[in-house]
KOLBAKE-405656 format. One record per residue (C-alpha): residue in one letter; x, y, z. Coordinates in steps of 0.5 Angstrom, whole numbers. Each point is the difference from the previous one (the first is absolute). Layout:
KOLBAKE-405656
['A', [X, Y, Z]]
...
This chain:
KOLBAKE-405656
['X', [192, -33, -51]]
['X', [-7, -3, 1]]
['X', [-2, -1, 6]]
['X', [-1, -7, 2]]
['X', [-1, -5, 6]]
['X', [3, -7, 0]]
['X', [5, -2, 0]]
['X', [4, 6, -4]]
['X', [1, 8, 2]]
['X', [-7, 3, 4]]
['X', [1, 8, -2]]
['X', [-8, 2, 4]]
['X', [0, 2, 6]]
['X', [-8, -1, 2]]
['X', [2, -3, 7]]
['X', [-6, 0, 5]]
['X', [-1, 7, 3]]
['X', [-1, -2, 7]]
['X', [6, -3, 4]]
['X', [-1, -5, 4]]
['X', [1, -3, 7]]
['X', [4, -6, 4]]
['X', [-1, -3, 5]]
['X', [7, 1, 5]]
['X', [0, -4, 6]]
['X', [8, 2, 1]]
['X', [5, 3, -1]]
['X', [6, -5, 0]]
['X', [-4, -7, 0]]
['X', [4, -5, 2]]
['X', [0, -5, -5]]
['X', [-5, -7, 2]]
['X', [-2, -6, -3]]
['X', [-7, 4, 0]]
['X', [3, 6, -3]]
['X', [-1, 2, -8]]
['X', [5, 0, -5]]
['X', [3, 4, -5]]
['X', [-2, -4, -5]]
['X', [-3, -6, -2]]
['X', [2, -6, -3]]
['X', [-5, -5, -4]]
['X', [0, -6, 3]]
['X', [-6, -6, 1]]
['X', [-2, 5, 6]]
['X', [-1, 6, -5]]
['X', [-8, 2, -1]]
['X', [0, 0, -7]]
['X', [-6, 5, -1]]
['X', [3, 6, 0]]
['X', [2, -2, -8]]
['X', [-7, -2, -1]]
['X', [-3, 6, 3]]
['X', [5, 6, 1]]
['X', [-6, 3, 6]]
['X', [3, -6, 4]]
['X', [4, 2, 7]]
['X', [7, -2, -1]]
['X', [0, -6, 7]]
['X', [6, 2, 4]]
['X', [5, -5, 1]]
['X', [0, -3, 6]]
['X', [1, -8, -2]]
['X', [6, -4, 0]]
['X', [3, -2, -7]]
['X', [0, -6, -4]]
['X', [7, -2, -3]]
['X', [4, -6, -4]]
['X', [0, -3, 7]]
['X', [-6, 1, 4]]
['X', [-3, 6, 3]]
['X', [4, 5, 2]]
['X', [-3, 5, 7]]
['X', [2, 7, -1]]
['X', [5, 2, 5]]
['X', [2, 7, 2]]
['X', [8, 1, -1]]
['X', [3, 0, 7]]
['X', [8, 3, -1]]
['X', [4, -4, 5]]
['X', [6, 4, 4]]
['X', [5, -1, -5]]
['X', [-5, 4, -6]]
['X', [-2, 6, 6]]
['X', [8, 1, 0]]
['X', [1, 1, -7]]
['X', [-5, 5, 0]]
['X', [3, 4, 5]]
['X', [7, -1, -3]]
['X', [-5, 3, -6]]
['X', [-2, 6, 4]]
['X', [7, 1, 2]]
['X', [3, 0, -6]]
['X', [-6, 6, -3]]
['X', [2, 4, 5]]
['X', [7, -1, 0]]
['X', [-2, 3, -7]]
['X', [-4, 5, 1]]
['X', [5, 3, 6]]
['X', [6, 0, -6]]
['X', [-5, 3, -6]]
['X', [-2, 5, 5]]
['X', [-3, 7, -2]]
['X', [-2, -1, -6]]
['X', [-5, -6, 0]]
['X', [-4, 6, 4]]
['X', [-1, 4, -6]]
['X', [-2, -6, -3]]
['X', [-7, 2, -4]]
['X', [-4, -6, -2]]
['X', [-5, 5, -3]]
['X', [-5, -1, -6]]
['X', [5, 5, -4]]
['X', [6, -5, 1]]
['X', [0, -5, -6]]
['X', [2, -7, 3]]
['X', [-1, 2, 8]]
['X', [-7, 1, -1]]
['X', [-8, -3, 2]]
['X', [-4, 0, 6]]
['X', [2, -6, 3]]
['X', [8, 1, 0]]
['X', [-1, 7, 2]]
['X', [-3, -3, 7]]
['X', [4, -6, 0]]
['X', [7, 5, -1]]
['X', [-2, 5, 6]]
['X', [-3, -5, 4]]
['X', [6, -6, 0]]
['X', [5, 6, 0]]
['X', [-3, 4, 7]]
['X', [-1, -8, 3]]
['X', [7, -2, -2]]
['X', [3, 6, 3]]
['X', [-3, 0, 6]]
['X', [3, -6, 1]]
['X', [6, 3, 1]]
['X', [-2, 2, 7]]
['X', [2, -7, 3]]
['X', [4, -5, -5]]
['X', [1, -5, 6]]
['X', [-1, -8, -4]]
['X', [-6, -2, 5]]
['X', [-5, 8, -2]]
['X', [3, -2, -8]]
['X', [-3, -7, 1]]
['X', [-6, 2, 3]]
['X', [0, 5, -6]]
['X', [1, -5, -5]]
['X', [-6, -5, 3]]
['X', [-4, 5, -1]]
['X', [2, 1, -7]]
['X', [0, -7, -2]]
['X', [-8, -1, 5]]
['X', [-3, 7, -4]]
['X', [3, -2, -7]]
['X', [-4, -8, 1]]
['X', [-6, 5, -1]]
['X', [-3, 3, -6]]
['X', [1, 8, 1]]
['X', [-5, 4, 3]]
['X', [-4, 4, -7]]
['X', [-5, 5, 3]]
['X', [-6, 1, -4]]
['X', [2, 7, -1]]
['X', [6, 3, -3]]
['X', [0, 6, 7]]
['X', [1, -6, 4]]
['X', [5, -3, -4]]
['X', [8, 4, 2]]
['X', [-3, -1, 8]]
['X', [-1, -7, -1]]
['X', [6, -1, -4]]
['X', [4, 4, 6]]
['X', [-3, -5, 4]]
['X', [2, -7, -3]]
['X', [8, 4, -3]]
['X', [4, -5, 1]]
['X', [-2, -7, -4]]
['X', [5, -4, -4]]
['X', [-3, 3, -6]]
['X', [0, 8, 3]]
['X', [8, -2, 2]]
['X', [0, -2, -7]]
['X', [-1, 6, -3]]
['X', [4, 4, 4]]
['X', [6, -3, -2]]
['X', [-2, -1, -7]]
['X', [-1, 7, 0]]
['X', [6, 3, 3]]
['X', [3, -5, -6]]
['X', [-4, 4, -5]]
['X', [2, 7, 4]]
['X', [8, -2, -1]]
['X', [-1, -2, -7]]
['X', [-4, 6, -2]]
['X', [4, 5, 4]]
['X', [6, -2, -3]]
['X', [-3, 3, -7]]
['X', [0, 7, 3]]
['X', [7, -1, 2]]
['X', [2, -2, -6]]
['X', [5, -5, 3]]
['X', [0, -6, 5]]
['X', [4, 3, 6]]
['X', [-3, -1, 7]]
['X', [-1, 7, 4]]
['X', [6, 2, 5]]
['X', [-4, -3, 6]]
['X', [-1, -8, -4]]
['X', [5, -4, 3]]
['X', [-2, -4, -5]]
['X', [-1, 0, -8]]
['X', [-7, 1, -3]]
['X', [0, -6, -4]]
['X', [2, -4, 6]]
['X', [-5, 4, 4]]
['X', [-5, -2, -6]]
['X', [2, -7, 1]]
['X', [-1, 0, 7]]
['X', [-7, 2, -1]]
['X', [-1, -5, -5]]
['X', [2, -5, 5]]
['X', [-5, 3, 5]]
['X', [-6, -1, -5]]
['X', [2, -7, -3]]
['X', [-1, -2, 7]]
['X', [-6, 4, 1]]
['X', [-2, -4, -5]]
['X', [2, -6, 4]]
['X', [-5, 0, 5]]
['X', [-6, 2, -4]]
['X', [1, -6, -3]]
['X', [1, -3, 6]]
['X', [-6, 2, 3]]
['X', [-4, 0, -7]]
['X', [-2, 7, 0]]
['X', [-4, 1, -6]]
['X', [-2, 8, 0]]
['X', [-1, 6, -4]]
['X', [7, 2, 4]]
['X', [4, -6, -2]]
['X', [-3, 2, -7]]
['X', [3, 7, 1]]
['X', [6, -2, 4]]
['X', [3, -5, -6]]
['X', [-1, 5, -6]]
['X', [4, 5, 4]]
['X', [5, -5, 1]]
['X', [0, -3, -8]]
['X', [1, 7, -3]]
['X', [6, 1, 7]]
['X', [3, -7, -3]]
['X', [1, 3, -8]]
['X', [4, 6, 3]]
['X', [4, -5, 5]]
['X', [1, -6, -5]]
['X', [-3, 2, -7]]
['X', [-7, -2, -4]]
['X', [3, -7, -2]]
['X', [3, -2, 6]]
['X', [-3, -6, 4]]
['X', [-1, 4, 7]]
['X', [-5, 4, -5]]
['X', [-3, -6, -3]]
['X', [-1, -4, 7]]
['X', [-3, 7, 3]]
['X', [-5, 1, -8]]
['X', [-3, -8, 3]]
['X', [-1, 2, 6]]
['X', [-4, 6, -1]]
['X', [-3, -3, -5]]
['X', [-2, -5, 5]]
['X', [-3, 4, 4]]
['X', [-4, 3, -5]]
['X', [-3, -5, -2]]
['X', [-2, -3, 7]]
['X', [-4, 6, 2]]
['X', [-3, -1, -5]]
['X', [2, 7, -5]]
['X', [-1, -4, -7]]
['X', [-8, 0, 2]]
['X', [2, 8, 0]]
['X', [0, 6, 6]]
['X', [-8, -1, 2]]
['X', [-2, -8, -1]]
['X', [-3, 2, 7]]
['X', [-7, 5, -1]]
['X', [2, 1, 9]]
['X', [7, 4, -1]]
['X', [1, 6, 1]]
['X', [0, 5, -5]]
['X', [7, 3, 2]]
['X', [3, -8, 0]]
['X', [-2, -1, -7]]
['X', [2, 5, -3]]
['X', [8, -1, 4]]
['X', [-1, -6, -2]]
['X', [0, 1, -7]]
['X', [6, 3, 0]]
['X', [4, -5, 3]]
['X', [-3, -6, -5]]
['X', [3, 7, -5]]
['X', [7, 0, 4]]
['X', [0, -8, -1]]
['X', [-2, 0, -8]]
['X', [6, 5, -1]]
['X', [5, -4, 4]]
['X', [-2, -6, -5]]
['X', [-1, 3, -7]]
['X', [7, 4, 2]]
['X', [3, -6, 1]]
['X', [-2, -5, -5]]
['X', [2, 5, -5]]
['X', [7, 1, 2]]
['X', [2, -8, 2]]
['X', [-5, -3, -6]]
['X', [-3, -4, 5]]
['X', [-8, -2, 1]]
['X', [-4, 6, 3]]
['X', [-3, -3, 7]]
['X', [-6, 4, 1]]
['X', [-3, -2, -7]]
['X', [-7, 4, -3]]
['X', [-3, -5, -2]]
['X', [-1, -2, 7]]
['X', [1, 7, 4]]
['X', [-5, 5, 1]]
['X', [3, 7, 1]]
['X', [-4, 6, 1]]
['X', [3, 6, 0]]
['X', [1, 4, 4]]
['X', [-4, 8, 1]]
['X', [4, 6, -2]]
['X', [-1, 2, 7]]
['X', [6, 4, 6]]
['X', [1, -6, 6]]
['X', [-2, 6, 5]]
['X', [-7, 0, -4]]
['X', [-1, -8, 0]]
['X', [2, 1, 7]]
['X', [-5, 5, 1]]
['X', [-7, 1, 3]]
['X', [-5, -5, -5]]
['X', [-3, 6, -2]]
['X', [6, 4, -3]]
['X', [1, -7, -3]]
['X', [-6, -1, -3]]
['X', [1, 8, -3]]
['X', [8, -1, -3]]
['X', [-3, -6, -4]]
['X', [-6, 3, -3]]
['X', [5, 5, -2]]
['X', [4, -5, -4]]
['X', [-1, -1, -7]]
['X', [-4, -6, -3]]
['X', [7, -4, 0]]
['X', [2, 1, 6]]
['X', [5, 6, -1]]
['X', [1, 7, 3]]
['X', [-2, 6, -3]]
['X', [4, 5, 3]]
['X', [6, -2, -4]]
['X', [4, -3, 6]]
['X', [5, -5, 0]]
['X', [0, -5, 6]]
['X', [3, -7, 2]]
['X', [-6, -3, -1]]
['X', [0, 4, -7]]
['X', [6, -4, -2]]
['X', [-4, -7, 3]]
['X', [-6, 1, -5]]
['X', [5, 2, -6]]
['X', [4, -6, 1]]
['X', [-4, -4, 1]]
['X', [-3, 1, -6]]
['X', [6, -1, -5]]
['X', [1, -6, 5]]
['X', [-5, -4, -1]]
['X', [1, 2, -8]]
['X', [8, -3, 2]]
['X', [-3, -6, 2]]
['X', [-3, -1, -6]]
['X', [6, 0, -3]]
['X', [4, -4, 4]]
['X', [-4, -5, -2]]
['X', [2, 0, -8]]
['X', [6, 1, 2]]
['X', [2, -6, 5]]
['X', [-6, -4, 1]]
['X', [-1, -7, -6]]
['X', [0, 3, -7]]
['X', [-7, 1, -3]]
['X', [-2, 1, -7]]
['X', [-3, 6, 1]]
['X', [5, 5, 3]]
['X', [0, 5, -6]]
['X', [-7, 1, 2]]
['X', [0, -1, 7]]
['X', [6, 6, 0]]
['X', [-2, 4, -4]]
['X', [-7, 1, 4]]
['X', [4, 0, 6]]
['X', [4, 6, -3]]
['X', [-6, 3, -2]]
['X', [-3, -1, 8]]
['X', [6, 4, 2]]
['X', [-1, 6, -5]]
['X', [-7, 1, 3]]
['X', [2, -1, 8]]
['X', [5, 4, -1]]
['X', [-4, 6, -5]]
['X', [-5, -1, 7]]
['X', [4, 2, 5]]
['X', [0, 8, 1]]
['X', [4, 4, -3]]
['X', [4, 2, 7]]
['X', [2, -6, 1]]
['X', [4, 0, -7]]
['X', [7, 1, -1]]
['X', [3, 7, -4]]
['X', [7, 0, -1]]
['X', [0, 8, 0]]
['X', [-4, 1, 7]]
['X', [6, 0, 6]]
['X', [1, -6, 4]]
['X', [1, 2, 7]]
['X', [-5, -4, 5]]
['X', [-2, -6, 1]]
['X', [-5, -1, -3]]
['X', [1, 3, -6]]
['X', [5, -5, 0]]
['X', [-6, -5, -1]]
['X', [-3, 3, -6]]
['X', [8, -2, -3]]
['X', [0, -7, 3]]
['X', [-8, -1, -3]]
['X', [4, 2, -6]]
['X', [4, -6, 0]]
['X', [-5, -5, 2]]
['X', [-4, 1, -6]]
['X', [6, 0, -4]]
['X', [4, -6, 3]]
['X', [-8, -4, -2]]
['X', [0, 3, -6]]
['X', [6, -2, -2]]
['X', [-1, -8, 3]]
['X', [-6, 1, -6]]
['X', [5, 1, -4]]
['X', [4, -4, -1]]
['X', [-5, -5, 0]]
['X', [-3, 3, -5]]
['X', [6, 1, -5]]
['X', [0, -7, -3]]
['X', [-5, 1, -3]]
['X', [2, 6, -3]]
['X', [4, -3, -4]]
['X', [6, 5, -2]]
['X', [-4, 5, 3]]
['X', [4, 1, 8]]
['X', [-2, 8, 0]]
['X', [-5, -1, 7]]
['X', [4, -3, 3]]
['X', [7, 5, -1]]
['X', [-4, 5, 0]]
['X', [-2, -1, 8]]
['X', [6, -4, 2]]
['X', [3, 7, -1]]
['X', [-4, 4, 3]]
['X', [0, -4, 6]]
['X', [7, 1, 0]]
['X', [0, 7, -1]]
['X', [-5, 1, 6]]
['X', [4, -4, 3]]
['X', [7, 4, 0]]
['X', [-5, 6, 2]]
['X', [3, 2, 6]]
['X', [7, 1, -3]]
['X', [-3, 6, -3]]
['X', [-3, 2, 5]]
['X', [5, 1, 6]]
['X', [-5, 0, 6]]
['X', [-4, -5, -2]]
['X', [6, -4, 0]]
['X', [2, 1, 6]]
['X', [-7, 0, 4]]
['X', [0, -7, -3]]
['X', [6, -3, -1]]
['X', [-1, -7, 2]]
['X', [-7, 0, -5]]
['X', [3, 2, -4]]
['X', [6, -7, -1]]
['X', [-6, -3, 2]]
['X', [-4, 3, -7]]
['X', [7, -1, -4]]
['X', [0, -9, 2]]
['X', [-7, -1, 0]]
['X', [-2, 5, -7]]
['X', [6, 3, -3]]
['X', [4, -6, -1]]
['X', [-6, -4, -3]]
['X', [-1, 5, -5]]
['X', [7, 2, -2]]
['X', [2, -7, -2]]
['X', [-6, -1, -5]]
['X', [3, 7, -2]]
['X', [7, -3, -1]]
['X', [-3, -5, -4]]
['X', [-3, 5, -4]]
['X', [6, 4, -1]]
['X', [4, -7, -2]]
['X', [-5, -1, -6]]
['X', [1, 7, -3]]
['X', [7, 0, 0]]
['X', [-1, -6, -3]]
['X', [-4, 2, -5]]
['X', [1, 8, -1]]
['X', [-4, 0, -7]]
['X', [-6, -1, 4]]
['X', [-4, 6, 1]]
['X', [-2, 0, 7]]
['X', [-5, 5, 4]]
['X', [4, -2, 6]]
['X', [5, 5, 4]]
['X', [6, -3, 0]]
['X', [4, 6, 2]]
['X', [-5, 1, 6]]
['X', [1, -7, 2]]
['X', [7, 0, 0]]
['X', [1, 7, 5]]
['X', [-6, -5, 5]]
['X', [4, -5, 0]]
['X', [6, 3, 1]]
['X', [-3, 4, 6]]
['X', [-2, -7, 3]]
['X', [6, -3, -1]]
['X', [3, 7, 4]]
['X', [-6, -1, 5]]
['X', [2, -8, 1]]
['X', [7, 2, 2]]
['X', [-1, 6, 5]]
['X', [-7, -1, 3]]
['X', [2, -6, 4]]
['X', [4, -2, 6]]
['X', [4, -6, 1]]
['X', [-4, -5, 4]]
['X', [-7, 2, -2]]
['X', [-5, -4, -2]]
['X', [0, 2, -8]]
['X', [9, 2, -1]]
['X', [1, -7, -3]]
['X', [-6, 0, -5]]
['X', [1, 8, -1]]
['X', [8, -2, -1]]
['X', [-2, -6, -5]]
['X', [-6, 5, -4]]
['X', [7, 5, 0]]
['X', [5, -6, -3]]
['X', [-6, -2, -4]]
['X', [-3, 7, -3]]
['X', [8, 3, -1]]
['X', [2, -6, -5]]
['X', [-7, 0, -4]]
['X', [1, 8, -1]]
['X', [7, -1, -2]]
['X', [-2, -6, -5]]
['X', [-5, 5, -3]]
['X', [4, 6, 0]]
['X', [5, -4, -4]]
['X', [-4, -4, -4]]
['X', [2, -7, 2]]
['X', [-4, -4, 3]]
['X', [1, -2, 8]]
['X', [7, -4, 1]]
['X', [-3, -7, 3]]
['X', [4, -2, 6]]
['X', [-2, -6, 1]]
['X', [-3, -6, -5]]
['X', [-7, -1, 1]]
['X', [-5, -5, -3]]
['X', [-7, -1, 1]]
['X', [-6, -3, -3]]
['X', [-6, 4, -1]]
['X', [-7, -3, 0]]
['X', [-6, 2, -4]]
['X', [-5, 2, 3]]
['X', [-7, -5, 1]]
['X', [-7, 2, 1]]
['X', [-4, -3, 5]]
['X', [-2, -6, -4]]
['X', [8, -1, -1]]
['X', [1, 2, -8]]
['X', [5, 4, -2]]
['X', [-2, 7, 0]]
['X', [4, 5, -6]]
['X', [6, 4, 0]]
['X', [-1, 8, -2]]
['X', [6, 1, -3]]
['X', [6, 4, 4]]
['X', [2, 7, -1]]
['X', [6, 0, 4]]
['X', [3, -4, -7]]
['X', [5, -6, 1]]
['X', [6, 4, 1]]
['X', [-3, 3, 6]]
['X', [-3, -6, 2]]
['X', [6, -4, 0]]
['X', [4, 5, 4]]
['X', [-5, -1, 6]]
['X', [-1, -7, -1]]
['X', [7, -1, 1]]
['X', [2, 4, 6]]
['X', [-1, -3, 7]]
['X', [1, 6, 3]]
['X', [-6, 4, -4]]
['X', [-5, -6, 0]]
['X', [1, 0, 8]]
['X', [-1, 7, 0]]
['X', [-7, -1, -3]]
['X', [-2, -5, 4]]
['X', [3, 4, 7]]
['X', [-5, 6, -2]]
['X', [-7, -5, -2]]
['X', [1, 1, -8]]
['X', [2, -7, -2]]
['X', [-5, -5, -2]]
['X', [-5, 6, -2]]
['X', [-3, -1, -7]]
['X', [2, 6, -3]]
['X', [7, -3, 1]]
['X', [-1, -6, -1]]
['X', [-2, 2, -8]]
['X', [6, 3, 0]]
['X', [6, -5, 1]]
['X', [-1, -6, -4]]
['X', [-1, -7, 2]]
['X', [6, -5, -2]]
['X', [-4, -3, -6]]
['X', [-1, 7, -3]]
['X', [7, 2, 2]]
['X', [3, -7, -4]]
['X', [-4, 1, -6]]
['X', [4, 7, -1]]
């Protein structure tokens, strides 16, 4: 990767060598009319020098707001009686929760070795709003929890307090614990924690002293962070911790509802929303005066808030949010959080040590390890998406092809340690990561793919090839009986999101040989047939009745089982339903007709799908219905009438 300024992804890390200072009137400044704000609007009070000379100080907000309807006076939100009851009952019901978790939540590690639970900021944002909140259980009387929640609601109007040194950051923070925000990622991080757990106990069932089940102790703490949220947008709180506070709770959202559902949506706009008022598509350190330790944090939450938004583009074929044409994203050093956090000078020596592009030398996997690698395939994914689901351009045998050979190269640039290697054993976490990488490269690869085989004419080599390894890495863990129970949920969560993709355009595949079986294929066909087979096992025995993935794992099981079976018969699937739709051609930019490359799959094939309700729908359910690569295989009503 090529190391780059705006917009698109920044690998140097040549910050300033000095940290810089703030000047720190309070600790909880009460918000005021006189008082700066998070972030600051454009309007016709907005000095305009800073675009013509970037050495120009950002003039602080302390004017009112011209609107449609006359000038608007910025008036600190003042929570009446009714909100500052609500925010008690919130507080309430918390401790309610935590009373029931119980002995657990004090094991509870938010350290730099745990995957999801890990940073500085919800590191000090944790043990901070959980020592608060129970030391509240002292005096639960309504008139001390109101009392409580005024103060919450008064130190929440305010931006947080961030010194200007990283030593002085836990005790500042242990200060200002209970904000809305903090709250919020207590409960969102107890969700987390019921959800991970769960994996580790290869079940769902709650412990002995729960009166209630975990995933209803999970829907509480959902509940608790939605109306965290609540009053953050009630009292317009814009921060780094609301940032935080919100990415946590999305990735909770898809463990709670699934990826595609519309609590995950709402939360992805919201996040995204905040990004883009602090002023995070500018980058990490568009202000010269931030704090070295501030930047560098700040680089991993704008990295956090890429992977939410490319992940979930990819499996929902929707837009990307944070598009790179507009988004500057630096990323992050290769560097534990203990020294980011550290003494400026251990600092500034950690950096020297990394290599030109940001990196460890010492071969060592961290979270933020996986940020950078992700991230780098990411912005390759976005790419990718929009040949995929973006306007139809005349180049995009051009455009694929070069974003494929992009990938190549950033993933040949990513150390070798950070590699999967199918015979190394995978007992950790983090060698865990090295496997889910894997699946990333592969999964963009693979979206390549099949945007590129159009064009290959009869030639879908690529594409099977990869679409089976992906299916075959994703059935891993079933061969390797401790990976499958250390990440049982992962792994349902590969199988919907990777394998079942992958393993349709395998059946179609397998389809077109049974139908023609002159043909010399390089393909391995008894390969596909046992990965198949395994996956529909998988389907049957992963999921629970209830949980978000059963119906679409039990539709894949119906789906796969009668596919294999017309293969293995040598019959084409029998159609359930009739089923009849005109297909268009495709239209470049300037709406002529573009041509069609001839179908592999051959008419017989073809017209078997084309004709099964159940098979067409399926195909659209996993994202595959509409790609080029198969729109050339089916034919359009005048093709099919000229027959």
């Amino acid at each position: 990767m090529a190391k780059q300024s705006t917009p698109g992804l920044s690998t140097s890390h040549s910050d300033s060598n000095t940290p810089h200072q703030q000047d720190v009137t309070a600790t909880f400044p009460i918000a005021s009319p006189e008082s700066s704000q998070a972030y600051e609007p454009i309007n016709m009070n907005k000095s305009l020098m800073c675009f013509v000379d970037p050495d120009t100080p950002q003039v602080q907000r302390t004017y009112t707001s011209l609107t449609r309807t006359g000038v608007a006076p910025y008036q600190a939100p003042m929570p009446d009686q009714h909100i500052l009851s609500d925010g008690a009952k919130l507080l309430n019901d918390i401790l309610e929760l935590i009373i029931e978790i119980g002995e657990p939540l004090e094991n509870l590690s938010v350290l730099d070795e745990n995957l999801y639970l890990h940073g500085p900021f919800l590191e000090a944002a944790w043990h901070g709003a959980y020592k608060s909140m129970k030391d509240l259980l002292k005096n639960r009387s309504t008139n001390n929890m109101e009392s409580i929640s005024a103060a919450v609601f008064a130190r929440t109007s305010s931006p947080p307090f961030l010194p200007p040194v990283p030593g002085e950051f836990r005790p500042a923070m242990f200060a200002q614990s209970l904000r809305w925000e903090t709250i919020g990622i207590l409960c969102a991080t107890i969700g987390v924690f019921l959800g991970e757990e769960k994996d580790e106990l290869f079940g769902i069932d709650a412990h002995q002293t729960w009166r209630s089940d975990r995933q209803t102790l999970m829907q509480r703490a959902f509940r608790a962070c939605i109306q965290c949220e609540s009053f953050c947008n009630y009292l317009g709180a814009v921060n780094d911790f609301t940032l935080w506070f919100l990415l946590l709770t999305l990735l909770f959202a898809t463990w709670c509802f699934g990826d595609d559902s519309y609590h995950v949506l709402r939360l992805e706009g919201s996040m995204t929303s905040v990004f883009l008022a602090l002023g995070f598509h500018r980058g990490a350190q568009s202000d010269p005066s931030m704090p070295l330790y501030l930047a560098e944090i700040r680089k991993r939450s704008i990295a956090w808030a890429h992977d939410h938004d490319k992940v979930l583009s990819s499996f929902m074929s929707r837009p990307v949010r944070l598009s790179r044409h507009f988004c500057v994203v630096d990323m992050p050093l290769d560097l534990p959080d203990t020294v980011v956090m550290g003494p400026i000078e251990e600092f500034m020596k950690a950096r020297e040590s990394l290599d030109e592009n940001g990196w460890n030398k010492d071969g060592v996997m961290r979270p933020v390890s996986r940020q950078r690698a992700q991230l780098m395939i990411y912005m390759i994914r976005e790419e990718a998406l929009e040949l995929k689901i973006g306007p139809t351009v005349l180049d995009l045998e051009v455009k694929a092809a070069r974003a494929l050979e992009k990938l190549k190269s950033a993933w040949g640039s990513i150390p070798s340690h950070l590699k999967f290697i199918n015979s190394k054993s995978q007992h950790s976490k983090f060698e865990h990561v090295s496997y889910a990488l894997k699946l990333e490269y592969l999964y963009t690869e693979f979206l390549l793919h099949t945007l590129l085989t159009p064009f290959n004419g009869i030639n879908c080599e690529n594409l099977i090839k990869t679409a089976h390894e992906i299916v075959n890495l994703a059935l891993l863990p079933t061969r390797k009986r401790d990976l499958l129970r250390s990440h049982r949920a992962d792994m349902e969560w590969v199988l919907v999101f990777y394998a079942m993709p992958c393993a349709s355009v395998l059946i179609l595949e397998l389809m077109r040989q049974s139908q023609q079986p002159e043909e010399k294929s390089l393909i391995n066909r008894s390969g596909m047939i046992q990965d198949i087979s395994v996956l529909i096992s998988c389907c049957d025995s992963l999921t629970e009745s209830g949980q978000s993935n059963y119906q679409i794992c039990k539709q894949a099981q119906y789906i796969f089982s009668r596919g294999l079976d017309s293969i293995l018969n040598h019959s084409e699937p029998a159609p359930q339903n009739t089923y009849s739709q005109t297909i268009n051609y495709s239209h470049g930019l300037n709406g002529q007709e573009l041509p069609r490359q001839e179908s592999y799959l051959g008419a017989d094939v073809t017209n078997g799908v084309v004709q099964d309700a159940e098979w067409m729908s399926w195909l659209n359910s996993v994202g595959l219905q509409g790609d080029p690569w198969l729109e050339s295989i089916v034919p359009t009503m005048e093709s099919s009438e000229a027959v």
